[in-house]
C-alpha positions in Angstrom: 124.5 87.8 38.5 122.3 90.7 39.1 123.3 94.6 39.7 121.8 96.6 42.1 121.2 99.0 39.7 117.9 98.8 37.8 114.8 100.2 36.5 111.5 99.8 36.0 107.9 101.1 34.8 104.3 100.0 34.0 101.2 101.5 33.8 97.8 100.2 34.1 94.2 101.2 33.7 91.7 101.0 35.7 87.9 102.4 34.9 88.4 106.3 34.3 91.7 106.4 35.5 95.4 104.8 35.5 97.6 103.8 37.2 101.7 104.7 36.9 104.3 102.8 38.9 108.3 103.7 38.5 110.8 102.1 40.3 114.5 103.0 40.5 117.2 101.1 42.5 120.9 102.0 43.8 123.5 100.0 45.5 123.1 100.0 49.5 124.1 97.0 51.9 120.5 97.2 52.9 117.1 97.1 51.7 116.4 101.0 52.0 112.8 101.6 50.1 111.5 104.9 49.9 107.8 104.6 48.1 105.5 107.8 47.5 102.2 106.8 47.0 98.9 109.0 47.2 96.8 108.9 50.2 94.2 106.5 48.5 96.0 104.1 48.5 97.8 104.1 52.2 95.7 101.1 52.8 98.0 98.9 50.7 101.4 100.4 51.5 102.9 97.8 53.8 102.0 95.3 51.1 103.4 97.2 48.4 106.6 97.6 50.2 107.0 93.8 51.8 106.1 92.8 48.2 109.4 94.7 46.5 111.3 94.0 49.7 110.7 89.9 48.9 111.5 90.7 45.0 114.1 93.1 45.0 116.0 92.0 48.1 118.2 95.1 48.7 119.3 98.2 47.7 118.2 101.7 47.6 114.8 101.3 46.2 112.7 104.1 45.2 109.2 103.5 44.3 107.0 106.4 43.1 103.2 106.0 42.3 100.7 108.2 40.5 97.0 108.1 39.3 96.5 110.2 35.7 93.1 110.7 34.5 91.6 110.1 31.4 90.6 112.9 29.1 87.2 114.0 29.8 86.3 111.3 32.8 84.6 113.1 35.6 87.1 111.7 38.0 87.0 113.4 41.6 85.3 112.3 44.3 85.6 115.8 46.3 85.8 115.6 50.4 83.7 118.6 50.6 84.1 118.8 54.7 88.1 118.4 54.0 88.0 121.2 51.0 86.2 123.8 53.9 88.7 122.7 56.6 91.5 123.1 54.1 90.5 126.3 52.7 89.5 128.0 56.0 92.7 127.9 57.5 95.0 128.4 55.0 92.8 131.6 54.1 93.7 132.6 57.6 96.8 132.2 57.4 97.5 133.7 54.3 95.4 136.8 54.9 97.5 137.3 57.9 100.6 136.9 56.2 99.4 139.3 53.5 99.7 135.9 50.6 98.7 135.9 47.2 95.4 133.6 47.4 95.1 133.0 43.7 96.6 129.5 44.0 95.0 128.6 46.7 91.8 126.8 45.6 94.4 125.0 43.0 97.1 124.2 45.4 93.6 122.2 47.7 91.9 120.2 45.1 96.0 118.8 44.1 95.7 117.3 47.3 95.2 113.7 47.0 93.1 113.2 50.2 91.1 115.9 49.1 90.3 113.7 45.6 88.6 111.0 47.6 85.1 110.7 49.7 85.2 110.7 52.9 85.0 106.9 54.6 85.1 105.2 51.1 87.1 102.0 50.7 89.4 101.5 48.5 87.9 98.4 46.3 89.4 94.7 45.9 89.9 95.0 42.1 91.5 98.8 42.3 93.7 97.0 44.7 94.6 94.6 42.7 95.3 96.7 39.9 97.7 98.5 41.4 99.6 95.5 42.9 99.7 94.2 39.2 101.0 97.0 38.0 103.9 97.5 41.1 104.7 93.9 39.7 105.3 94.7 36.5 107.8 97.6 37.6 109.3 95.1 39.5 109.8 92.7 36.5 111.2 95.3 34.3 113.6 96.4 37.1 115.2 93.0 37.3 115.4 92.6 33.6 117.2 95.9 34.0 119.7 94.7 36.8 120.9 91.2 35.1 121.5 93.3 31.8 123.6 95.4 34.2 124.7 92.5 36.2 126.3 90.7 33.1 128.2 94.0 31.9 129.6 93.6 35.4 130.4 90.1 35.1 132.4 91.1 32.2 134.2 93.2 33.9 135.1 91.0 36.5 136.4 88.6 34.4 138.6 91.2 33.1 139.8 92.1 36.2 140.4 88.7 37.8 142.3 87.4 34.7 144.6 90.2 34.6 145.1 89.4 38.4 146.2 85.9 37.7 148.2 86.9 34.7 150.4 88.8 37.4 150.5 86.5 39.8 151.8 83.8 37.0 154.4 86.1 36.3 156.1 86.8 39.8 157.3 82.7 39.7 159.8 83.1 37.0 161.5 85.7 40.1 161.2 82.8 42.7 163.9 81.0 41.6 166.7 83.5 41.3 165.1 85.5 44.0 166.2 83.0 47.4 169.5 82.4 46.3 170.5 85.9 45.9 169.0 87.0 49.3 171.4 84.2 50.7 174.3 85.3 48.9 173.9 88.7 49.6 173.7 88.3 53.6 176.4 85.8 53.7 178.6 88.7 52.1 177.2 90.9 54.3 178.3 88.6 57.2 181.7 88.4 55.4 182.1 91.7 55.5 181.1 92.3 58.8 184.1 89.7 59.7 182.2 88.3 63.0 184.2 85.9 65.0 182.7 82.9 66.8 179.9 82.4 64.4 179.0 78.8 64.2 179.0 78.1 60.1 175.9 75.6 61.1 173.9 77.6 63.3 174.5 80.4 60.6 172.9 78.1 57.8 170.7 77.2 60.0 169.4 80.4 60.8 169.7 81.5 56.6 167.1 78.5 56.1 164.9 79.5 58.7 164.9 83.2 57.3 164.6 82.5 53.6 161.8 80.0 54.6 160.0 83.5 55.7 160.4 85.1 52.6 159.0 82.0 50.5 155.7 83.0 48.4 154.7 79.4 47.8 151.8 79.2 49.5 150.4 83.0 49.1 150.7 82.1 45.6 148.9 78.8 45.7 145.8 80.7 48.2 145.6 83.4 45.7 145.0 80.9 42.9 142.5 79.4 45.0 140.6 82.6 45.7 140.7 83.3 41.9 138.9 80.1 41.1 136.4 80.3 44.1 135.6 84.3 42.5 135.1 82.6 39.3 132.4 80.0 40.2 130.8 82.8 43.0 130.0 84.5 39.6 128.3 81.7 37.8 125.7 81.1 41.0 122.0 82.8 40.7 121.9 83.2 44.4 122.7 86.8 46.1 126.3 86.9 45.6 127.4 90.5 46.1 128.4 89.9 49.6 130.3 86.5 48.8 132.2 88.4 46.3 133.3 90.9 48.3 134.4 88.4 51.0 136.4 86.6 48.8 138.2 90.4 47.1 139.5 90.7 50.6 141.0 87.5 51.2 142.5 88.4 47.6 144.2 91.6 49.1 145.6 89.7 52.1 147.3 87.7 50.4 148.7 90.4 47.1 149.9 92.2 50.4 152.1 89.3 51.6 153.3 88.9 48.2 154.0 92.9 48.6 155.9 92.3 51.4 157.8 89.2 50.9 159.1 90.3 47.1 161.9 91.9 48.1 162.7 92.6 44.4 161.7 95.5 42.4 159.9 94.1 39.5 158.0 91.7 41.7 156.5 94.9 43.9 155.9 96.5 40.5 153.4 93.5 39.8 151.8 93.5 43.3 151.3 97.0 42.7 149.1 96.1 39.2 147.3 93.4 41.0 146.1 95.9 43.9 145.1 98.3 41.0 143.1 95.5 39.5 141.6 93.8 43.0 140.2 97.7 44.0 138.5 97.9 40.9 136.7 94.5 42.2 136.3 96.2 45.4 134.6 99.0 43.8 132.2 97.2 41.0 131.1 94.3 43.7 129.8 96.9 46.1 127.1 97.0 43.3 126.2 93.4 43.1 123.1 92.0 44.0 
């Protein structure tokens, strides 16, 4: 089981120069990835991004990359026709605007399609190097989400035993339960003193009520769902969906229980098992 929570850098160098990679991920139902990369390497984007999309399946994904220099490398590769084009009109501007200039040459050459010749291509090898390294960052972010995933795990196991525990405990109330609802509306009926009431069709109609108010089989489906959320947790697959599929077949049937109780103590223990199953709700929203 993996969270969609995770994290992950690397770092790589290449000639006078390297290369930085961090990725972060978030829960989302979708893949949503966000990458900020500099111009230079715009070429390679849609690779980049298909290749995390195929790795990290889904989730907010943010992917940020950056080149760092090496101390005393001769690095830039100015775009001396860019620089002018640059520098003319935001001179303009700010002289017309009355702008303190004396960032302006600094704020130009930060540009990153500033730092490149004009018309050069990026090469194979610095491509390479840079998918490495956004592989890497992936690696480490995956190691991060099944350290998260099994914290969740735990948790879930938490949760769903504590569920059955208080589902076990509603049968001991199943056998006095019946029997007093039929005493208690025969007495009614008794007290009512209604003539012309058939004492079969009245039994009849007792048996067909109390059959209603039976918690047999939510009992036995809510067992089942427990056992299916058990072995959803031990697959490798994508499972965050499944898992929340299954949490609300859980709740239909804790509500049934709800409304079939009838009995005090019994409501009091659906009520601990809806606490539990939202907490389920809640933590599966950030499976993988």
């Amino acid at each position: 089981m993996k969270s969609m929570t995770g994290y992950g850098k690397a770092a790589k160098d290449y000639m006078n120069k390297t290369l930085n990679v961090e990725i972060r991920t978030l829960n989302s139902k979708q893949a949503d990835i966000n990458i900020r990369i500099p111009n230079v390497y715009r070429c390679i984007e849609i690779e980049i991004q298909n290749l995390i999309k195929q790795k990290l399946e889904r989730g907010k994904i943010d992917c940020f990359i950056t080149i760092s220099y090496q101390k005393g490398a001769a690095s830039l590769d100015i775009n001396e026709q860019l620089f002018r084009d640059y520098y003319t009109q935001l001179d303009n501007l700010m002289s017309s605007a009355g702008a303190d200039k004396g960032f302006l040459t600094q704020f130009i050459l930060s540009r990153d399609d500033v730092n490149q010749p004009q018309d050069d291509e990026l090469p194979q090898e610095e491509k390479q190097a840079l998918i490495d390294c956004v592989n890497q960052a992936i690696e480490g972010v995956n190691q991060y989400r099944l350290t998260e995933g099994q914290a969740l795990k735990e948790a879930f196991i938490k949760h769903i035993d504590n569920i059955e525990r208080f589902a076990a405990a509603t049968e001991p109330f199943e056998k006095d339960r019946v029997p007093k609802i039929k005493e208690k509306l025969i007495n009614r009926f008794k007290e009512l003193n209604i003539e012309g009431v058939e004492q079969a069709r009245l039994e009849q109609e007792l048996i067909f009520y109390l059959e209603k108010l039976d918690i047999t089989e939510e009992r036995v489906r809510l067992k089942q769902h427990i056992n299916y959320f058990r072995q959803s947790m031990q697959s490798q697959e994508t499972i965050g969906k499944q898992l929340g599929f299954i949490a609300q077949e859980m709740g239909r049937e804790i509500n049934t229980l709800g409304s079939k109780s009838n009995e005090a103590d019994m409501q009091k223990l659906v009520v601990q098992m809806k606490d539990e199953l939202e907490k389920i709700k809640e933590q599966s929203a950030n499976v993988l």
